[in-house]
C-alpha positions in Angstrom: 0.0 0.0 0.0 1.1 3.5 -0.7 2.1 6.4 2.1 -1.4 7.3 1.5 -3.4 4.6 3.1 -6.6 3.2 0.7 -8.5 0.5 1.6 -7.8 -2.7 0.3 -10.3 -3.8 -2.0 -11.1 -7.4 -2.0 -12.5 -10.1 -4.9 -14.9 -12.8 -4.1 -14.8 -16.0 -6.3 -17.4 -16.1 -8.8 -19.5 -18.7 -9.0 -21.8 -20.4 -11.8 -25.5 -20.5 -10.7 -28.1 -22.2 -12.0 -31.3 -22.3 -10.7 -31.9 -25.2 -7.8 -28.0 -25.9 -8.4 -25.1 -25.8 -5.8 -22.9 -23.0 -6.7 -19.5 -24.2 -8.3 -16.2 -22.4 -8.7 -15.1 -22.0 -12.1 -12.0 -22.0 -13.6 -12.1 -18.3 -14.1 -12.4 -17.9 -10.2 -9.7 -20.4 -9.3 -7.5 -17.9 -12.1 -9.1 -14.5 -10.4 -8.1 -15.4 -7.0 -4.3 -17.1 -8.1 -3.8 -13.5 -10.0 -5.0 -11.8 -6.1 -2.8 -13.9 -4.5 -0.1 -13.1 -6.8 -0.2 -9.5 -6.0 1.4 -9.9 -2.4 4.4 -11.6 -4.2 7.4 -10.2 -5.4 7.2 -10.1 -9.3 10.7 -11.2 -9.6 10.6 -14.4 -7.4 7.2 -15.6 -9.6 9.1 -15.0 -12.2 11.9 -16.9 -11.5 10.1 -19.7 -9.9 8.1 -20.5 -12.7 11.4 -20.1 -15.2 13.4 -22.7 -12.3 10.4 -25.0 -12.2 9.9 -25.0 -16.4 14.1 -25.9 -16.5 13.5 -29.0 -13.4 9.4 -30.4 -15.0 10.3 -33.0 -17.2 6.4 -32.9 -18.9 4.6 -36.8 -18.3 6.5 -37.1 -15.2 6.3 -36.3 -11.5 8.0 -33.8 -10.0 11.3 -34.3 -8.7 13.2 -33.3 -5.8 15.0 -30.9 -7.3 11.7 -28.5 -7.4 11.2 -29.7 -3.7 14.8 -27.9 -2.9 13.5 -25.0 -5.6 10.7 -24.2 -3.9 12.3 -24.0 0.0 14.1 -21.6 -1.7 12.0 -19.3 -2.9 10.0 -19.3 -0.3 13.1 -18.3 2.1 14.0 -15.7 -0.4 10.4 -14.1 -0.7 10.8 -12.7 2.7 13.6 -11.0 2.1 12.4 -10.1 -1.5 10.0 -8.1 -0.1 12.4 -6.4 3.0 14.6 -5.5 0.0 12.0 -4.0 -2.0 10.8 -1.9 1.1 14.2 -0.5 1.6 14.5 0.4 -2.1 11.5 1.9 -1.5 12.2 4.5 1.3 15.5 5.3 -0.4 13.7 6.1 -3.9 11.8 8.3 -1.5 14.6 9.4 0.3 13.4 8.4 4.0 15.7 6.7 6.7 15.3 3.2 7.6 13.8 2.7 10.7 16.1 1.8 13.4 13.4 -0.3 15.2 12.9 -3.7 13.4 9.3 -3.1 14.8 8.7 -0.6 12.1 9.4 -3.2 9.6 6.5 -4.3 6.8 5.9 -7.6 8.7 2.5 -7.7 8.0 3.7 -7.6 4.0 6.6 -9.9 4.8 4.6 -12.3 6.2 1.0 -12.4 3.9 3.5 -12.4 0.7 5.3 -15.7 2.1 2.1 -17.3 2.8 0.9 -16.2 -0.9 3.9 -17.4 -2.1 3.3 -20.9 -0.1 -0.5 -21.1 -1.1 0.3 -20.1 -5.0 3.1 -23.0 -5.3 0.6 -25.6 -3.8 -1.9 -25.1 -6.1 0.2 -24.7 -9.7 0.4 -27.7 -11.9 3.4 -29.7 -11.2 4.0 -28.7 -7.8 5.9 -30.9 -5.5 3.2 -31.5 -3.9 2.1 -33.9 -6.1 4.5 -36.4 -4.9 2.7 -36.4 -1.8 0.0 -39.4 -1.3 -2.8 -36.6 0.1 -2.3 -34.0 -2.4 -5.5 -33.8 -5.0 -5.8 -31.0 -7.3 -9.3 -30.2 -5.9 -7.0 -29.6 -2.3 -5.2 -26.8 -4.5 -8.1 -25.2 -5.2 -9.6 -25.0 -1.6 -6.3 -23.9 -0.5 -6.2 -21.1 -3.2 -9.5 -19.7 -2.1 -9.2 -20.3 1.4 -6.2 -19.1 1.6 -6.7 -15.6 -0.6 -9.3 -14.7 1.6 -7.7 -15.5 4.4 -5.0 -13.1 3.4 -7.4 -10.5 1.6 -8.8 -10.0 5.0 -5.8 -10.1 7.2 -4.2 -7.5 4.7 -7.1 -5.8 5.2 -7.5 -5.4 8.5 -3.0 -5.2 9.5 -1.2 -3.7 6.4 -0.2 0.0 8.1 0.1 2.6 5.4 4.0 2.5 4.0 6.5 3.7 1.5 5.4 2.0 -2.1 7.6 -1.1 -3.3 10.0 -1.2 -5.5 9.3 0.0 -9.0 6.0 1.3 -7.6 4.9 4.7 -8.5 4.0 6.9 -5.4 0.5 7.4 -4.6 -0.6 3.8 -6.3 -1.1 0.8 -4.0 -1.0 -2.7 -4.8 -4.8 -4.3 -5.2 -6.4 -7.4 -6.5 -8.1 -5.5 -8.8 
């Protein structure tokens, strides 16, 4: 979010309804809410995820280890992704780091390692898959689960701060 604080705003999954039918999710949702997820990550470590997981998928075959080790990693490194950005951020604005680690974006740190988490269990190919309880269908409840989960707590926690890296002032980043 931007110095000047805007409420988040937040997307529902949309549904199919027929009438006297259950409501389903649709593939458009399951896409909608992976994009809102997507926008507490660091651009650069989706990007090179998917370009580290494309060079270790071998397509017709399970996942290996290799993009067990891949993913540990970028999920350590979104963290700090995101405490680098913030930095980058004040001093494109020319403000001082804090000198308490208090004042650090932890709510950001925190909901964009949990996207991050949530967004590699649900792809295609995910490690995951080597795992005897992992169904796609579990992706998907974990997807929207978990981007509401973190649509609200972003909500409710994210203070107003600098903008991100490569951010212009005065935008924030929404889900739409």
């Amino acid at each position: 979010m931007a110095a000047n604080h805007t409420p988040r705003r937040t997307r529902s999954a949309t549904v199919d309804r027929q009438p006297g039918a259950t409501p389903v999710i649709n593939a458009s949702s399951i896409t909608d809410l992976g994009k809102a997820c997507l926008v507490y990550i660091p651009t650069e470590i989706v990007t090179l995820y998917v370009v580290g997981t494309s060079a270790l998928n071998t397509p017709g075959s399970p996942p290996a280890g290799g993009q067990w080790l891949l993913m540990i990693v970028f999920l350590a490194l979104t963290p700090i992704a995101v405490w680098v950005s913030w930095l980058a951020g004040l001093r494109a604005q020319r403000k001082d780091r804090p000198r308490r680690v208090a004042e650090w974006p932890w709510v950001s740190i925190l909901l964009a390692t949990l996207a991050f988490a949530i967004w590699a269990f649900t792809l295609p190919g995910t490690p995951y898959e080597t795992v005897s309880w992992y169904r796609p269908q579990v992706g998907s409840v974990v997807l929207v689960v978990g981007t509401i989960v973190i649509g609200y707590i972003g909500a409710v926690f994210e203070s107003p701060k600098p903008p991100l890296l490569g951010e212009p002032d005065g935008q924030s980043r929404q889900a739409g």
